[in-house]
C-alpha positions as CSV (number, residue, x, y, z in Angstrom):
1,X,133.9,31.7,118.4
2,X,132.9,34.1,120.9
3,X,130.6,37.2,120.3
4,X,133.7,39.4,121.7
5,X,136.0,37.5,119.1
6,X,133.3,38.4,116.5
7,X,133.4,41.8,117.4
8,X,137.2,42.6,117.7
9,X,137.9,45.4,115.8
10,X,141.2,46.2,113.4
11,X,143.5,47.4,116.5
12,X,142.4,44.6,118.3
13,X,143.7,42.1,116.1
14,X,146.6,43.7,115.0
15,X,147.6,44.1,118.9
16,X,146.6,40.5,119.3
17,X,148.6,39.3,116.2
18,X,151.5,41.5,116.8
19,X,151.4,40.4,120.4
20,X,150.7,36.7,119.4
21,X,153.8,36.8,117.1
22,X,156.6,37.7,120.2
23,X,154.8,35.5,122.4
24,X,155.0,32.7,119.8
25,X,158.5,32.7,118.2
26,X,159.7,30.0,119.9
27,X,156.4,28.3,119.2
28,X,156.4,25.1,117.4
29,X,154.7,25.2,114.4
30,X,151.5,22.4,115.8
31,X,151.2,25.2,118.7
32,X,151.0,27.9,116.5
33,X,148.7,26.2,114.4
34,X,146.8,25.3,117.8
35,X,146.5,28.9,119.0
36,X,145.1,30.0,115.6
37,X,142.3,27.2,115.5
38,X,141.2,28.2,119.7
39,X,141.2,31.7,118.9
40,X,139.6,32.2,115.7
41,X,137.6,28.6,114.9
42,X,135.8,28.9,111.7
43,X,137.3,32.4,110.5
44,X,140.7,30.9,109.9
45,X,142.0,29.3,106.6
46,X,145.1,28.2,105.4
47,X,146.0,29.2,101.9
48,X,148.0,26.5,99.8
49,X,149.6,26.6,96.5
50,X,149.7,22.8,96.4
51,X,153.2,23.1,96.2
52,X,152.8,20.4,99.6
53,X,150.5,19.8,102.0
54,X,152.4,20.2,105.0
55,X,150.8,23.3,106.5
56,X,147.5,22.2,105.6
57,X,148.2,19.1,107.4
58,X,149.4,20.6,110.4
59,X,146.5,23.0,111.2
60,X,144.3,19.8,110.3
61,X,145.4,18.1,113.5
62,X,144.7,21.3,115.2
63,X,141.9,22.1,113.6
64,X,140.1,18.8,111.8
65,X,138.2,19.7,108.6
66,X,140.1,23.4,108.7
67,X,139.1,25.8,105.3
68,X,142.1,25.4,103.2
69,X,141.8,27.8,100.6
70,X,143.5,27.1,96.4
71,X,144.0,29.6,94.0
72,X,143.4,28.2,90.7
73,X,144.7,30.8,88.0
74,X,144.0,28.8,85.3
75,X,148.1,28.5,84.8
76,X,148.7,25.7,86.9
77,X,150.4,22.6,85.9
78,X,148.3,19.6,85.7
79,X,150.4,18.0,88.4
80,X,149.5,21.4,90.9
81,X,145.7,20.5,90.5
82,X,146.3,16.9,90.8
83,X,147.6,17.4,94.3
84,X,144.5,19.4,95.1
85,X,141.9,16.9,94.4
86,X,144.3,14.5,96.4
87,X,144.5,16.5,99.6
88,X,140.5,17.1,99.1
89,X,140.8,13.2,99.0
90,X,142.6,12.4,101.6
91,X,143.0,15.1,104.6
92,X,140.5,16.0,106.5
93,X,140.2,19.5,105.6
94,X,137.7,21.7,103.5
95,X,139.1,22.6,99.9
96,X,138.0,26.1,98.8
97,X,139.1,26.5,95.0
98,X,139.1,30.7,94.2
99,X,139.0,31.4,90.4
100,X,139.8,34.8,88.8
101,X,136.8,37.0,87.6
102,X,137.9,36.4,84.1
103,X,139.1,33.1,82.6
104,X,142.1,33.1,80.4
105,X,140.6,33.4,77.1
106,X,138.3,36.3,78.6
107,X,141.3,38.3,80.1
108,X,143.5,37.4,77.0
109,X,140.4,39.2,74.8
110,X,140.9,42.3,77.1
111,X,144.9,42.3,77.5
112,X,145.8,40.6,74.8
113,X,147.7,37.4,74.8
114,X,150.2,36.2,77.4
115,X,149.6,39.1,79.6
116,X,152.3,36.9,82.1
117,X,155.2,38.0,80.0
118,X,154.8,41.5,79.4
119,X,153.0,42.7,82.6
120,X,153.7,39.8,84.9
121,X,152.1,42.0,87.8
122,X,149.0,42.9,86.3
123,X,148.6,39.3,85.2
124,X,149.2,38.2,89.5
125,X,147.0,41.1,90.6
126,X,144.3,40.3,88.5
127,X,144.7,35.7,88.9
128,X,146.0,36.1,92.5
129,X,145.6,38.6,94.5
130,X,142.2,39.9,94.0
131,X,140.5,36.5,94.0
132,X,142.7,35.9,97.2
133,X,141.3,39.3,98.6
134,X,137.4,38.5,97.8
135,X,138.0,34.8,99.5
136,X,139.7,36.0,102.6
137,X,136.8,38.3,103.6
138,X,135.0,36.1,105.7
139,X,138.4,35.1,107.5
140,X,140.0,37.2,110.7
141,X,143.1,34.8,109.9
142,X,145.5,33.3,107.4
143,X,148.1,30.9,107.4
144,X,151.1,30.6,104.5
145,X,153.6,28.6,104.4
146,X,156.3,31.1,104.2
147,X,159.5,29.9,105.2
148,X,162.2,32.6,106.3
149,X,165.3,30.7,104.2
150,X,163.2,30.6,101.4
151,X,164.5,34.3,100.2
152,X,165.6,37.5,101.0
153,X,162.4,38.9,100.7
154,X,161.1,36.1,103.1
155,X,163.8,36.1,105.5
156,X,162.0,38.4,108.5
157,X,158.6,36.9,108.3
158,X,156.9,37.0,111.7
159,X,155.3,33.5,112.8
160,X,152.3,35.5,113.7
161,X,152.0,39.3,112.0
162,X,150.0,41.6,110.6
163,X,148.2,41.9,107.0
164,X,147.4,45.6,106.4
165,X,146.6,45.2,103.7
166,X,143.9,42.8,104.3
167,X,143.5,43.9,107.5
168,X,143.9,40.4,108.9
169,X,146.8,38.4,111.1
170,X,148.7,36.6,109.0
171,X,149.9,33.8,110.2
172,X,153.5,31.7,108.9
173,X,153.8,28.6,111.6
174,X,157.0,27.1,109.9
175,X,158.7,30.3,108.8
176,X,161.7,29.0,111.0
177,X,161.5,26.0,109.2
178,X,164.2,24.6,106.9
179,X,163.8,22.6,103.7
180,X,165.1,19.5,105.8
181,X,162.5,20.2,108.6
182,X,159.6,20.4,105.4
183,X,161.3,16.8,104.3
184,X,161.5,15.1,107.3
185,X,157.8,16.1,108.6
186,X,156.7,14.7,105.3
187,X,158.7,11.6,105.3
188,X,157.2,11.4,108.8
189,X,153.7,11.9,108.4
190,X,153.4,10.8,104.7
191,X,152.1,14.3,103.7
192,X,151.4,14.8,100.1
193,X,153.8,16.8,97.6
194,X,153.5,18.1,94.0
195,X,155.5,15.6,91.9
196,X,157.4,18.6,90.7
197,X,159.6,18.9,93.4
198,X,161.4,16.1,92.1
199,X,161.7,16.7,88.6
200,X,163.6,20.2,89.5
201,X,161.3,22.6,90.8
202,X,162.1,24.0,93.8
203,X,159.1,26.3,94.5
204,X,156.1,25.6,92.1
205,X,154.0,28.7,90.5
206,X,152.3,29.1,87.3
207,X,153.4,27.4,84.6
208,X,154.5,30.0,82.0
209,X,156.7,31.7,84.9
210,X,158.3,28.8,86.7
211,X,161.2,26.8,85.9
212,X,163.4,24.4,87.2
213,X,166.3,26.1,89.8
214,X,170.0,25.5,89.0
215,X,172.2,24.0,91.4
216,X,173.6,26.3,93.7
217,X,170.2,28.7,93.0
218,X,167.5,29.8,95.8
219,X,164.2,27.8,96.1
220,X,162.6,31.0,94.3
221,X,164.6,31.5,91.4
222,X,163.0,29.8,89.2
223,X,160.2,31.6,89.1
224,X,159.6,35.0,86.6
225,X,163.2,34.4,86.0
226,X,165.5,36.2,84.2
227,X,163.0,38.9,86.2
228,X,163.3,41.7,89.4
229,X,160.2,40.3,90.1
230,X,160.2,38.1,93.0
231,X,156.7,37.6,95.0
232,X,153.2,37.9,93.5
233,X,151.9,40.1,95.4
234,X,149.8,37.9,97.8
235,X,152.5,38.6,100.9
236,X,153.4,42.2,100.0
């Protein structure tokens, strides 16, 4: 990292980032991954649900031992964690597990029990996005693995944008990406996957909010179903 990288300030990086994601579009996701790791080095993460490893693995060969940071909520399946301590076990990247302020018990003593079902966006704020926002701070850069034809919601996600909230680029290197591309660069490079998604799940969240997807239903529908309710709050 160079002292004028270090000292870039907020229009800087949204210029770059906004610049970055025109220039970039027709990008493949390793050269995306690859311009993220030259131009920010340390201060760039990957965030990863564990739903799969496939991002994390990507901006491992572009950037070996890469941060990839885990929100643990304290909701997850066991089989979510399990492919955590995996990908710490196997990849050669640098796990950072986030955990709320509060555990479970503690928030339940304050909100009362299962806050998830009767403020489901107080209970992400508080498990999700705040821890996400304290671990981020050190970072200029993020990457998700946001996928365009996962929903509606999803479906103009830049490959390189702008957070304003966080005040960081943002950065979604196989948002053009299908299911099929996922599957076959995992078939390809053996990349890990939670076992869930083949018992049903199609996109794997907390446990109390996540259920198995119908046929003919969206990757995200099975989670806060039954809900309007359809991100967490960590991408808008």
């Amino acid at each position: 990292m160079t002292a004028l990288q270090e000292e870039r300030t907020t229009d800087d990086l949204k210029a770059l980032a906004e610049r970055a994601g025109r220039e970039l579009e027709d990008a493949s996701a390793l050269e995306i991954l690859q311009w993220a790791a030259d131009t920010f080095g340390s201060r760039f993460c990957v965030t990863s649900s564990m739903e799969d490893a496939v991002v994390a693995h990507l901006a491992s060969r572009a950037l070996p031992g890469v941060d990839v940071v885990f929100l643990d909520t304290g909701y997850h399946f066991p089989e979510t964690i399990g492919t955590r301590d995996a990908v710490e076990a196997v990849m050669d990247v640098n796990v950072i597990t986030l955990t709320p302020r509060q555990t479970v018990a503690e928030q339940d003593a304050e909100y009362g029990p299962k806050l998830h079902d009767r403020d489901p966006d107080l209970c992400c704020a508080l498990r999700k996005v705040r821890p996400l926002e304290e671990g981020l701070k050190g970072y200029l850069a993020w990457a998700t693995g946001l996928r365009r034809d996962e929903s509606e919601t999803r479906a103009n996600t830049p490959v390189v944008g702008w957070d304003e909230k966080r005040g960081k680029v943002k950065i979604s290197p196989i948002a053009k990406w299908s299911q099929e591309d996922v599957q076959t660069y995992v078939t390809e490079h053996g990349v890990l996957t939670n076992p869930l998604l083949t018992d049903g799940y199609a996109s794997v969240g907390c446990a109390p909010c996540t259920r198995r997807v119908l046929e003919g239903e969206d990757a995200r529908a099975g989670r806060w179903a039954g809900r309007s309710k359809t991100e967490c709050g960590l991408h808008g």
